[in-house]
C-alpha positions, 0 to 999 in steps of 0.5 A: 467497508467492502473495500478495505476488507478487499484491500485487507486480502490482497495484503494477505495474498501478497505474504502468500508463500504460493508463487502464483498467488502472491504475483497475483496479488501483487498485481491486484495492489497495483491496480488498486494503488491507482484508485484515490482512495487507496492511501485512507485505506492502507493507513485506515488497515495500518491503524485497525487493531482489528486486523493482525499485525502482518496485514498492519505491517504490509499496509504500512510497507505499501503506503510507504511505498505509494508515497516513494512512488508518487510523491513530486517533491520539488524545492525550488527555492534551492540552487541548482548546485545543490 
């Protein structure tokens, strides 16, 4: 719970109108993008009635963000002209 309460704030940081709040944060979400666990947890803060909806969107924003970055899609079974 510790954990997605922290995640929750960095995800309220990263809307921060303060410059060097928010790259702060965005550094925080970077370091927190490579723990395993921070796909559950964005998508558990995506379906939290309980947080509000800017912290809802930007957990959706990131884990569609995290899937584009690390997701290998391979096709093997295409020709290589395609």
């Amino acid at each position: 719970m510790a954990e997605l309460n922290a995640l929750a704030g960095v995800l309220v940081a990263t809307l921060s109108p303060d410059a060097p709040t928010r790259r702060q944060a965005e550094r925080d979400l970077l370091q927190a993008q490579a723990h395993p666990s921070f796909g559950p947890l964005v998508l558990q803060l995506c379906q939290d009635p309980a947080q509000n909806k800017p912290v809802r969107q930007s957990a959706a924003l990131s884990f569609k963000n995290w899937i584009k970055a690390n997701w290998a899609v391979s096709f093997p079974f295409l020709p290589r002209s395609l």
